[in-house]
N, C-alpha and C positions, 0 to 999 in steps of 0.2 A: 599706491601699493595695494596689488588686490590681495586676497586671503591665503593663495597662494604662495606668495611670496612672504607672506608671516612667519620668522622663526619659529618650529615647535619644539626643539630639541631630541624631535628624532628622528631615526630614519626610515624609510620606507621599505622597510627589510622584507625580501619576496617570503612568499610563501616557502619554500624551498629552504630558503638559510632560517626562517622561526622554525620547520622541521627539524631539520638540523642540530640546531639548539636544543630542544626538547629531546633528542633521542642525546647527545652527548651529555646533557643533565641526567637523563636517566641513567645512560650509563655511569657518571662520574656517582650516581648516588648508590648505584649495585657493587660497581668495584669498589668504592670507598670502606663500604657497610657491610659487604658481605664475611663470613668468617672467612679465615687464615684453614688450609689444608694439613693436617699431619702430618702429611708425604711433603716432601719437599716439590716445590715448583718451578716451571723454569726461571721464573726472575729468580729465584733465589740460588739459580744454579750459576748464572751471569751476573758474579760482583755488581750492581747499581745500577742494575735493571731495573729493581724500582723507580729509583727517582726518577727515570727517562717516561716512567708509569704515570708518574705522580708528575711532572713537568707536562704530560698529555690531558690527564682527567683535568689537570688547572687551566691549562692553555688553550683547548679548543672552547671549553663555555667561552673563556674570555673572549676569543678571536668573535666565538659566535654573536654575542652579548653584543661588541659592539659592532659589530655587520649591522646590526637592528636597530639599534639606537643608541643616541651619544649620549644618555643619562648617564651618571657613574655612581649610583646606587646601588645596580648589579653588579656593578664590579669588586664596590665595596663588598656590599653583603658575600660576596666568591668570595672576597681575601679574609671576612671573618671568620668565614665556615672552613678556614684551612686548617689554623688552629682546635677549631671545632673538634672537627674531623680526628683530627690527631689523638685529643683526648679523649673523645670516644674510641678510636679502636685501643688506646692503652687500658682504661678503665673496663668497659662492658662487650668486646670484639673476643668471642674464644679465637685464642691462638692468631690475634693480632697484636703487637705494639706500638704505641706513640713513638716516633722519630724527629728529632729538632732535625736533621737532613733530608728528609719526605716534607717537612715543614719549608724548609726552604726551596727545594724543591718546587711545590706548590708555587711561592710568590716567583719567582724567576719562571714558571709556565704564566703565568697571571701576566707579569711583565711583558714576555716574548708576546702574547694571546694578543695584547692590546696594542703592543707598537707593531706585530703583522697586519692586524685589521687597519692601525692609522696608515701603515704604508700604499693600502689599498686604494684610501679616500684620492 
């Protein structure tokens, strides 16, 4: 068996899909973080348009995460940062609040993110 053929546990993710990743983390960490508007919004105008928000900010890192490798460190560390997440915009986000259904939310995008990517393998 040459060195090649060594398992590394990851994968050779093009240049193209770690882009990718990096611009959906950045954005999952602006929409996450950024304040709440006074004016009302349109997700706010369409009943649960969040959560299809928050099933997206969760669900492309994950899809992306594993496109790149099969660690599942990032995926953990993604499903810790949901709850995270939550309690920061309830706590210190003007004119954001914590949601246990943006919360779930999240892990069913997390979910969807990683069995779209295993379907790909």
């Amino acid at each position: 068996m040459d060195s090649s053929e060594v398992p590394t546990g990851r994968r050779s993710g093009s240049r193209g899909a770690w882009f990718a990743l990096v611009v959906a983390l950045a954005m999952h960490l602006v929409l996450l973080y950024r304040p709440g508007s006074p004016e009302p919004s349109e997700i706010e105008l369409f009943p649960h348009l969040d959560k299809v928000a928050h099933l997206a900010l969760f669900g492309a890192p994950a899809f992306l995460i594993r496109r790149v490798t099969t660690a599942w460190w990032p995926i953990i560390l993604l499903a810790v940062h949901a709850p995270v997440s939550e309690l920061v915009q309830y706590l210190w986000i003007p004119r954001r609040n914590g949601d246990p259904f943006d919360l779930l939310a999240d892990g069913v995008g997390i979910a969807l993110g990683v069995w779209a990517a295993n379907r790909f393998d």
